[in-house]
C-alpha positions as CSV (number, residue, x, y, z in Angstrom):
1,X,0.0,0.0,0.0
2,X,3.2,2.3,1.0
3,X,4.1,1.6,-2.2
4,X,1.3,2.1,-4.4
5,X,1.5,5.9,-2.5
6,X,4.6,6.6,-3.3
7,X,4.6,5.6,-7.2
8,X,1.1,7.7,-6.9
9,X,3.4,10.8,-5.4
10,X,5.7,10.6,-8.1
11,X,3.4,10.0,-11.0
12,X,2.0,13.1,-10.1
13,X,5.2,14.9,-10.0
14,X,6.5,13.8,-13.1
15,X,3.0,15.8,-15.0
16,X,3.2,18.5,-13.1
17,X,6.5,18.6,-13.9
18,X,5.2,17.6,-18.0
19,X,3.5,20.3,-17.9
20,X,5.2,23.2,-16.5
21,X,7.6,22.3,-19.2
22,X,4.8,22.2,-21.9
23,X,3.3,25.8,-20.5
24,X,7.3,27.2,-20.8
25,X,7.1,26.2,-24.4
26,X,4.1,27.2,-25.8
27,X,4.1,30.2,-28.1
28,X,2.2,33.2,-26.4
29,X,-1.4,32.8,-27.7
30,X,-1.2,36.9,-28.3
31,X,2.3,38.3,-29.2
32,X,2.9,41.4,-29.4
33,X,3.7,42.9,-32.8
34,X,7.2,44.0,-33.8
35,X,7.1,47.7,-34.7
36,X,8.9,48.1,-38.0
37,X,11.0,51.7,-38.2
38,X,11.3,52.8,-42.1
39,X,13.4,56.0,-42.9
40,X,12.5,58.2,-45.1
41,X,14.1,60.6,-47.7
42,X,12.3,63.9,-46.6
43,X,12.4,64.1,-42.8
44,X,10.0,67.3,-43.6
45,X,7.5,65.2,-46.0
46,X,3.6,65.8,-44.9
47,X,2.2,63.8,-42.4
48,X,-0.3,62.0,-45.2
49,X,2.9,61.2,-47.4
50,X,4.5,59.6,-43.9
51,X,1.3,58.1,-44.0
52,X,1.2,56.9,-47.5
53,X,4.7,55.3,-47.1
54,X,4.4,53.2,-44.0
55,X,1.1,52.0,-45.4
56,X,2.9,51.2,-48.8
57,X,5.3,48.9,-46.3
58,X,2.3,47.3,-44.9
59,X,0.2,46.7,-47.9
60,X,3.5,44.3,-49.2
61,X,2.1,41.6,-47.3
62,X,-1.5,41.8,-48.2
63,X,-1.4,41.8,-51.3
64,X,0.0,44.1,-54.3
65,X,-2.3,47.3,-55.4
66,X,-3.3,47.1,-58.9
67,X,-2.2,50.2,-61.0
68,X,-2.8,51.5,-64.5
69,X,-1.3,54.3,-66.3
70,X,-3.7,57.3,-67.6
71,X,-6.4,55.0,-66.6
72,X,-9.2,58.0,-66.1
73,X,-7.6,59.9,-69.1
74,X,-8.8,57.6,-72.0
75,X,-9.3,53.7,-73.1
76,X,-9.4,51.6,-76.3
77,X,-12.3,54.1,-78.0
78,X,-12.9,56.7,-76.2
79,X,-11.1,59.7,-74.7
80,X,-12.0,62.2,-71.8
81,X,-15.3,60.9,-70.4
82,X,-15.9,62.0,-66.8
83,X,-15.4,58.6,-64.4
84,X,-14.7,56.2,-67.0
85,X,-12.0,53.7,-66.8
86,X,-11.9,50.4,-68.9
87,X,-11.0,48.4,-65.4
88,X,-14.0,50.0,-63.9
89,X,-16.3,49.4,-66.6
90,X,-14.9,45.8,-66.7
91,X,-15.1,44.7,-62.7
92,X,-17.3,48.1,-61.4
93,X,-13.8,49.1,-59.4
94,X,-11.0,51.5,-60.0
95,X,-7.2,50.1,-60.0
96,X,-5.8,51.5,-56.4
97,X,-3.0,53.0,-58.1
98,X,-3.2,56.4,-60.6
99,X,0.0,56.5,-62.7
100,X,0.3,59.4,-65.1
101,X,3.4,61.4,-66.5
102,X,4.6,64.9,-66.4
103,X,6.7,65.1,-69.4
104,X,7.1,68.4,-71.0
105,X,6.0,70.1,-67.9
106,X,9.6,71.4,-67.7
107,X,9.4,73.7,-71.0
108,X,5.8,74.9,-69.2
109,X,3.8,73.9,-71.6
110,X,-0.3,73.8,-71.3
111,X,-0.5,70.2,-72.0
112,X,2.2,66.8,-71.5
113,X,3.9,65.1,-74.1
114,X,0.6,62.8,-74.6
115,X,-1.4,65.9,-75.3
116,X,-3.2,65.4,-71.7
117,X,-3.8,69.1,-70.4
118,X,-2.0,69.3,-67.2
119,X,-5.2,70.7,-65.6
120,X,-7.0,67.3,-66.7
121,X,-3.7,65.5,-64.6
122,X,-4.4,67.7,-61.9
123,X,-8.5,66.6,-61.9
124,X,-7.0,63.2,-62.0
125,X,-5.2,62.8,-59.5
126,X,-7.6,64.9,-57.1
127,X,-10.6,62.5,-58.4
128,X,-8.6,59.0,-57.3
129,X,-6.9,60.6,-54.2
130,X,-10.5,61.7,-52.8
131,X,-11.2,58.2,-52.9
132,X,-8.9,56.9,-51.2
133,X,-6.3,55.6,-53.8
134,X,-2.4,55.9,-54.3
135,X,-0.7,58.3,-57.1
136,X,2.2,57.4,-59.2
137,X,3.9,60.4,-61.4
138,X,6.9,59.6,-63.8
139,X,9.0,62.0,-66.0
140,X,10.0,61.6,-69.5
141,X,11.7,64.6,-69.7
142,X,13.5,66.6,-72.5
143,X,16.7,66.4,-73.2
144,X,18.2,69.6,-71.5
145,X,21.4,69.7,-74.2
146,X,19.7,68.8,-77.5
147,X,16.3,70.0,-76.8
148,X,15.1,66.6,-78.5
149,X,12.7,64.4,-76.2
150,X,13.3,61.6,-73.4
151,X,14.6,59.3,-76.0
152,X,16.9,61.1,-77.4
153,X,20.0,59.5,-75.9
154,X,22.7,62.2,-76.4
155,X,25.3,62.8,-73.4
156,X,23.4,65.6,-71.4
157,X,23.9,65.1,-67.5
158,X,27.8,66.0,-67.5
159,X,26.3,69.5,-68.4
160,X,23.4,69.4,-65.7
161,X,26.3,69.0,-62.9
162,X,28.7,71.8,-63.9
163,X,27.3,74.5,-61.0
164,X,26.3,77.6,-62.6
165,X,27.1,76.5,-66.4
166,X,23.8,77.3,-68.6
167,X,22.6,74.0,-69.0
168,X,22.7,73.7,-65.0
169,X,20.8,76.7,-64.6
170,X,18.3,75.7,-67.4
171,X,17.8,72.3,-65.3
172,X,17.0,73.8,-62.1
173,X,14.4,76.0,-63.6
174,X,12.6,73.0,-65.2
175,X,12.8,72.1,-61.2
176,X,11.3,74.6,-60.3
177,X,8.4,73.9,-62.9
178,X,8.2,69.9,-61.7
179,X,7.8,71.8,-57.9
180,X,5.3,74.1,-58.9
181,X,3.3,71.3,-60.1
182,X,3.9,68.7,-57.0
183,X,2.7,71.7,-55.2
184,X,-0.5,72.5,-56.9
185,X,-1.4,69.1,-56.4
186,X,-4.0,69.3,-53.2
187,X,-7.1,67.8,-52.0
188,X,-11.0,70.2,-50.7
189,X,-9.3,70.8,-47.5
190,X,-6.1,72.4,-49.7
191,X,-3.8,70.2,-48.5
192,X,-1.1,68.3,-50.3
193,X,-1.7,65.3,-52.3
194,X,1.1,62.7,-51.4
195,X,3.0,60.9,-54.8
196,X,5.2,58.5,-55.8
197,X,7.8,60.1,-57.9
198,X,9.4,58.4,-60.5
199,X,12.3,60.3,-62.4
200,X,14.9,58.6,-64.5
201,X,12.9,55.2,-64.7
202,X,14.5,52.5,-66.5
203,X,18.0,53.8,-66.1
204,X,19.1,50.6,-66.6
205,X,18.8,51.0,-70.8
206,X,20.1,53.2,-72.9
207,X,17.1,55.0,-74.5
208,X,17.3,57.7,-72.4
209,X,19.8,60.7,-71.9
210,X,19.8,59.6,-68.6
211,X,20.4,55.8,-69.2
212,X,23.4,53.6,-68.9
213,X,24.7,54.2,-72.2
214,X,24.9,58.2,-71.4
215,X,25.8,58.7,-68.3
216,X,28.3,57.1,-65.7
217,X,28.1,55.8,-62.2
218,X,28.8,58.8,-60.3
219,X,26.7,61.1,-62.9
220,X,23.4,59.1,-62.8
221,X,24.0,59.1,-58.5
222,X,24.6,62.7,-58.7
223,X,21.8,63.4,-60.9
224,X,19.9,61.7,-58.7
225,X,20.8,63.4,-55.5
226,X,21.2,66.8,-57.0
227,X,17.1,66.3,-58.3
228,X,16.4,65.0,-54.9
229,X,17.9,67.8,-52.6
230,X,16.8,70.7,-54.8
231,X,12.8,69.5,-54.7
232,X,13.1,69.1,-51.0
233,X,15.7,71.4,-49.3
234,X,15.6,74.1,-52.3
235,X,11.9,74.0,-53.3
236,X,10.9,72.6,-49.6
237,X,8.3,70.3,-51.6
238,X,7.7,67.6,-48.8
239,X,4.8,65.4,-50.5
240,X,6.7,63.2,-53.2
241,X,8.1,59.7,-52.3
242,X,11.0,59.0,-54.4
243,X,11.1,55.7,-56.6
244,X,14.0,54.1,-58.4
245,X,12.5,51.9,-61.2
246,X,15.4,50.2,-63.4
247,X,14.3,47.7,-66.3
248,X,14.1,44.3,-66.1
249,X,13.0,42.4,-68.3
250,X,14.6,39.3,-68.2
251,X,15.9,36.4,-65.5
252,X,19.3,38.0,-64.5
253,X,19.9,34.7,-62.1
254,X,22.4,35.7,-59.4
255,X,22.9,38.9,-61.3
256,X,19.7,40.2,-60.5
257,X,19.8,41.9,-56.9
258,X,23.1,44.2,-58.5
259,X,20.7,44.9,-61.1
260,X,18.1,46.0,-59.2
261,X,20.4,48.4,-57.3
262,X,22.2,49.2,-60.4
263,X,23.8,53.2,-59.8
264,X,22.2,53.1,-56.1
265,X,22.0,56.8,-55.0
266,X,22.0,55.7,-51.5
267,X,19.5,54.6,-48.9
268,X,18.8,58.2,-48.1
269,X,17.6,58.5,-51.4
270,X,15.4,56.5,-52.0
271,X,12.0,55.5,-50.8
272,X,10.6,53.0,-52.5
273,X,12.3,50.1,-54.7
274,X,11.1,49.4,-58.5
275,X,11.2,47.7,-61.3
276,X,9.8,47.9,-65.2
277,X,8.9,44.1,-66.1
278,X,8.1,44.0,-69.9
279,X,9.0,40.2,-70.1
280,X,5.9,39.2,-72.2
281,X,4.9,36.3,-71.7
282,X,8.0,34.7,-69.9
283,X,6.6,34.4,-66.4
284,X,9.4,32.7,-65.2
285,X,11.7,35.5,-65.5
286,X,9.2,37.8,-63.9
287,X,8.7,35.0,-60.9
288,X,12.0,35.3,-60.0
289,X,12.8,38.9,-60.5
290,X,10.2,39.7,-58.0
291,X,11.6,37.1,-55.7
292,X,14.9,39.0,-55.5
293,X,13.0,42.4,-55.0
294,X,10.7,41.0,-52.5
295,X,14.1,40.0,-50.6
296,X,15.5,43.2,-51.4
297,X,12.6,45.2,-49.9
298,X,13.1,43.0,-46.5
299,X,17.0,43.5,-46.5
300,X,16.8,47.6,-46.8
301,X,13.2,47.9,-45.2
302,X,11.8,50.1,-48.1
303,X,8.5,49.2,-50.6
304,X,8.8,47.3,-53.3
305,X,6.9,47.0,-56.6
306,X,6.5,46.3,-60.7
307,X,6.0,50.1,-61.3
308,X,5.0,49.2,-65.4
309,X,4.3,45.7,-66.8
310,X,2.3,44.1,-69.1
311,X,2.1,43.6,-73.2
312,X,0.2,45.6,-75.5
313,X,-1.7,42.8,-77.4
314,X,-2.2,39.1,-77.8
315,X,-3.3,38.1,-74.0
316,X,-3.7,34.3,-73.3
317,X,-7.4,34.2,-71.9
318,X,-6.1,32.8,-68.4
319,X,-3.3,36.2,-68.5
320,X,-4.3,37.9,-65.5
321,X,-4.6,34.8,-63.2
322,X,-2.0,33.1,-64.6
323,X,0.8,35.7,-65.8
324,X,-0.1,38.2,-63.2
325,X,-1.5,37.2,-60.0
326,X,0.1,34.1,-59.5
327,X,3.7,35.1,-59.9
328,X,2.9,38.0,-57.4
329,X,1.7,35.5,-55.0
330,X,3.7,34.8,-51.9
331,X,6.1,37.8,-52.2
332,X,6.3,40.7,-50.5
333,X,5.2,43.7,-53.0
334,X,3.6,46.5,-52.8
335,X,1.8,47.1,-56.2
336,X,1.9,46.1,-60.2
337,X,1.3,49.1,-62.3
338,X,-0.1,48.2,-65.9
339,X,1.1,50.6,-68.5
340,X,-1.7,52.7,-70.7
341,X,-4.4,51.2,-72.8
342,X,-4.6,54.0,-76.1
343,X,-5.7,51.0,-78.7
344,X,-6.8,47.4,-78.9
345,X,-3.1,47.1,-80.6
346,X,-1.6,49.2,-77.6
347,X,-3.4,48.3,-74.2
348,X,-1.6,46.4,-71.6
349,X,-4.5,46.6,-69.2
350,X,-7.7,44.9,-69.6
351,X,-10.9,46.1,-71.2
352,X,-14.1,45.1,-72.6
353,X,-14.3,42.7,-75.9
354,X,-10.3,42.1,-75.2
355,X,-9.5,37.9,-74.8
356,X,-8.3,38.4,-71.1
357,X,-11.3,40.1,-69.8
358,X,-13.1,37.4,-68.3
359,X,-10.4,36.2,-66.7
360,X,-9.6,39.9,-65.5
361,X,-12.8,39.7,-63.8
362,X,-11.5,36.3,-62.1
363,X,-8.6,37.7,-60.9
364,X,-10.7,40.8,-59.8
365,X,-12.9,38.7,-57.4
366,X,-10.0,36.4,-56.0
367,X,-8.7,39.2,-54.4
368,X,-5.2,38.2,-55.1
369,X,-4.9,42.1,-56.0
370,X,-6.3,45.3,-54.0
371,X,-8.2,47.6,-56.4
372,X,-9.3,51.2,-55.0
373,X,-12.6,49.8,-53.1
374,X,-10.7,47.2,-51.1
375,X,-7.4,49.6,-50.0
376,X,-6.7,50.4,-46.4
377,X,-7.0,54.0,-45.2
378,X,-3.3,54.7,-47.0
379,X,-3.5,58.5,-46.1
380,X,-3.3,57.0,-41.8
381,X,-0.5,55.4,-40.2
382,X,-0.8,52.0,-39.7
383,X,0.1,50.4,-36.1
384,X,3.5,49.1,-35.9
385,X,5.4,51.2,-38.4
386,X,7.1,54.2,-37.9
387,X,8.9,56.8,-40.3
388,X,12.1,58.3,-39.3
């Protein structure tokens, strides 16, 4: 009987002892969140563009925004009808993301180098930001030396550094033009619209007078920093976000990450990391280059994103579940921007009668993308983030 107690005794110290063990090692049922801390270029920018950027941060791993370029501007057949879209028409919902382009703004002309008045961009971007969605402004600009356009590839930037020399002077008063419009841009309340800039996208090709093929290392990074300091310090514009977007259109392999950084200006200027995927219809390539930004984006804490994609014609009918949203799955990124849709032989994004536009519709309703009714409050900061 003594020694049915004692093996009793100890049985029951051997669970208790089980199960203090088990209690230790069990996860807590309600951890606390880490707070993420981003820094970001202007330590001046509004509180909304603060806002915009920790939310562009947390969005990554929700899923991507869907964006489209001159989307409320015109379609394939028509042009400049109040509220129209060929996404909304398609799935009743705007794309989250506004993309449009200032080019020509710097010789102050009325209208861009698409013949969109600049005061129609200005509705624009007041119409999609008053309902909550996310803006997105690149820069084909002139060339400053040969007066020729963005493609015109001739050396220019050597020019733009030399302090005080006439093309220098020239280039700070198309600044001054590119400020006057960031800073026209603001909402009922006459407060400033926050937006993504994007000069000196694809930088990575030679098109441009600002490409690879123009410019060297230290004159694209100076370029860079020069544009950067003078909007924010000079012109004390404080609602832009500042995007690097090289090319990539191809699977780089291990090459890829130095691609993607390709002429880095430097962590302090930059806010937000992307990339120009025109790979057609090789989704491989596009799988693994948003793998590496996706790393990317954890490694140096900024927002990541395909900033234009897409082809002009030709869709598979299974495209946009297929070729978009899955390769966008199960990576951290922060939006896929469609280029502009001006013909059914020139539209990368969907719209009615085109092959792809059932399965648009698919893609709409799985939610594997956020369109502008679905988007969190962007213009708020989000718990857990803050901007230093």
């Amino acid at each position: 009987m003594k020694n049915s107690y004692y093996i009793l005794m100890i049985s029951l110290i051997i669970l208790l002892f089980v199960a203090s063990c088990d209690k230790k090692q069990s996860p807590d049922p309600d951890p606390q969140p880490v707070t993420t801390n981003l820094t970001i270029v202007d330590k001046s920018a509004t509180p909304a563009t603060k806002a915009l950027y920790a939310n562009l941060w947390t969005i990554r791993k929700i899923a991507p925004m869907f964006g489209h370029h001159n989307y409320s501007a015109y379609g394939v057949g028509w042009s400049d009808i109040e509220g129209k879209s060929d996404v909304k028409t398609l799935c009743g919902d705007y794309p989250a993301l506004l993309s449009v382009d200032i080019s020509e703004v710097e010789l102050g002309n009325e209208n861009n180098g698409g013949n969109i008045p600049f005061d129609k961009i200005r509705s624009m971007i007041k119409q999609s930001y008053s309902r909550g969605g996310v803006i997105m402004i690149c820069w084909h600009q002139t060339n400053p030396v040969t007066g020729g356009d963005a493609w015109d590839n001739s050396k220019a930037v050597d020019k733009i550094l030399l302090e005080g020399g006439e093309v220098n002077v020239m280039y700070k008063e198309w600044l001054n033009r590119v400020a006057t419009f960031m800073l026209s841009l603001k909402d009922d309340n006459n407060q400033l619209i926050p937006v993504i800039f994007r000069p000196f996208h694809e930088h990575t090709q030679q098109w441009s007078w600002w490409g690879s093929s123009a410019t060297t290392i230290s004159e694209f990074i100076n370029l860079w920093r020069m544009t950067v300091k003078y909007l924010r310090d000079t012109k004390n514009v404080h609602n832009l976000l500042y995007a690097i977007s090289p090319q990539m259109d191809t699977d780089y392999g291990a090459a890829t990450t130095d691609r993607l950084i390709f002429r880095w200006p430097g962590d302090e200027y930059v806010d937000v990391i992307g990339m120009d995927c025109y790979h057609g219809t090789n989704t491989k390539a596009f799988k693994s280059n948003l793998s590496y930004l996706s790393a990317l984006s954890s490694k140096l804490k900024k927002p990541a994103g395909v900033t234009e994609t897409g082809i002009p014609s030709g869709r598979a009918s299974d495209y946009w579940t297929r070729q978009i949203a899955e390769p966008v799955s199960g990576v951290y990124c922060s939006m896929v921007v469609m280029w502009r849709n001006e013909s059914t032989s020139h539209a990368y994004g969907p719209y009615p009668g085109d092959n792809s536009a059932a399965d648009f519709i698919q893609m709409y309703n799985s939610k594997k993308l956020v369109f502008e009714k679905n988007l969190p409050d962007m213009y708020s900061m989000p718990k857990n983030v803050t901007i230093q």
